[in-house]
Residue, then its C-alpha position, 0 to 999 in steps of 0.5 A: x685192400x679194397x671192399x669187396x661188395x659180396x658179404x663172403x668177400x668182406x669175410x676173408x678180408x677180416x679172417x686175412x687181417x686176424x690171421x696176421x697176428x697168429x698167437x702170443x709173442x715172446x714178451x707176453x709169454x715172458x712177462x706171464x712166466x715172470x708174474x707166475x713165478x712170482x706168484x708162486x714164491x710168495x704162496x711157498x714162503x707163506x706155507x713153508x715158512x723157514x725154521x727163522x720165522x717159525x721161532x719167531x712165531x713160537x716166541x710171540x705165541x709163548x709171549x702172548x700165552x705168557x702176558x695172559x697169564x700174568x694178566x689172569x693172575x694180576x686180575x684174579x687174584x690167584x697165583x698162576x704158575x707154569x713148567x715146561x716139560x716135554x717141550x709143552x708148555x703147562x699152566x698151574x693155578x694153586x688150589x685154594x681149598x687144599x691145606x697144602x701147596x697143590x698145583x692144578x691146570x689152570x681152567x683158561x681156554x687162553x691157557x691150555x697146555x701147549x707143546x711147541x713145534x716140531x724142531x723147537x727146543x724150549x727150556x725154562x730158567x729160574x732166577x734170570x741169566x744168572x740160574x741154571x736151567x731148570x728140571x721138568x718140575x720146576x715152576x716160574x710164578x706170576x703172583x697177584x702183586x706182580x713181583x716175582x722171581x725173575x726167569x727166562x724161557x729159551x727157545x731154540x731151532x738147528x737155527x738160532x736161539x731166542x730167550x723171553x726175559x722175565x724181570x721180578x716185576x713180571x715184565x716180558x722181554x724178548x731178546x736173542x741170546x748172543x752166540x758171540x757170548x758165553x751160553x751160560x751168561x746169556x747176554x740178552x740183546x734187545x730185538 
């Protein structure tokens, strides 16, 4: 190429040597479909999480909701209660200024009733791996001196089965029940 003198002429030299790369190439184009796609799974995973996580949340959030309660009733004195019924999990405190045993809901933002989500099963066992599961109105204990019954709540999907264990000492565990087993033995496995 040789500078011509006339401004016009510098011109079409430069639109020559700009025009010579017309749009993307095909690795460009391949490394942005790549970086979207990517991009993409990960937004999905995070706004559909597979049945799997979803149990795993509801199992850490009965914990939590579980751990506080034990803590309200250790701190306050008071003994706290729960049910599951209707796949909500209730909280109970015992209302001191009645003669006779009477259960109210507890008055804990942190303890609110709270069902499970849709497609978990959650089923409240009394007395350990050993009890049958429990009816509707039965209710597990966490006494101010933190010895208690011991109990398991159970949670299930289409796609596995997770069990929280309370010892007699209101100690929380989490295990997965072992499907290998019998369901009524209920062999808990540590996570």
């Amino acid at each position: 190429m040789r500078l011509l003198k006339h401004k016009w002429s510098v011109m079409l030299v430069n639109a020559r040597v700009f025009n010579s790369k017309n749009g993307f190439t095909l690795i460009e184009i391949l490394v942005v479909v790549i970086i979207i796609g990517i991009a993409l799974s990960l937004a999905v995973a995070k706004l559909y999480p597979d049945e799997n996580e979803r149990l795993r949340e509801e199992t850490d959030r009965a914990v939590a909701m579980l751990e506080a309660a034990r803590d309200e009733a250790a701190f306050s004195g008071h003994t706290i209660a729960f049910n599951i019924s209707e796949n909500t999990l209730t909280f109970y405190e015992r209302d001191t200024r009645s003669a006779e045993i009477k259960w109210l809901p507890v008055n804990n933002p942190q303890l609110e009733a709270r069902p499970f989500a849709k497609g978990i099963i959650a089923a409240l066992r009394l007395g350990g791996s050993g009890g049958q599961t429990s009816d509707k109105n039965a209710l597990a204990l966490f006494q101010p001196a933190g010895v208690g019954a011991p109990f398991e709540v159970l949670l299930a999907s289409n796609f596995g089965q997770r069990v929280i264990v309370a010892d007699a000492l209101g100690n929380l565990s989490l295990g997965n029940l072992d499907t290998a087993t019998n369901a009524n033995a209920s062999q808990v496995n540590a996570r």
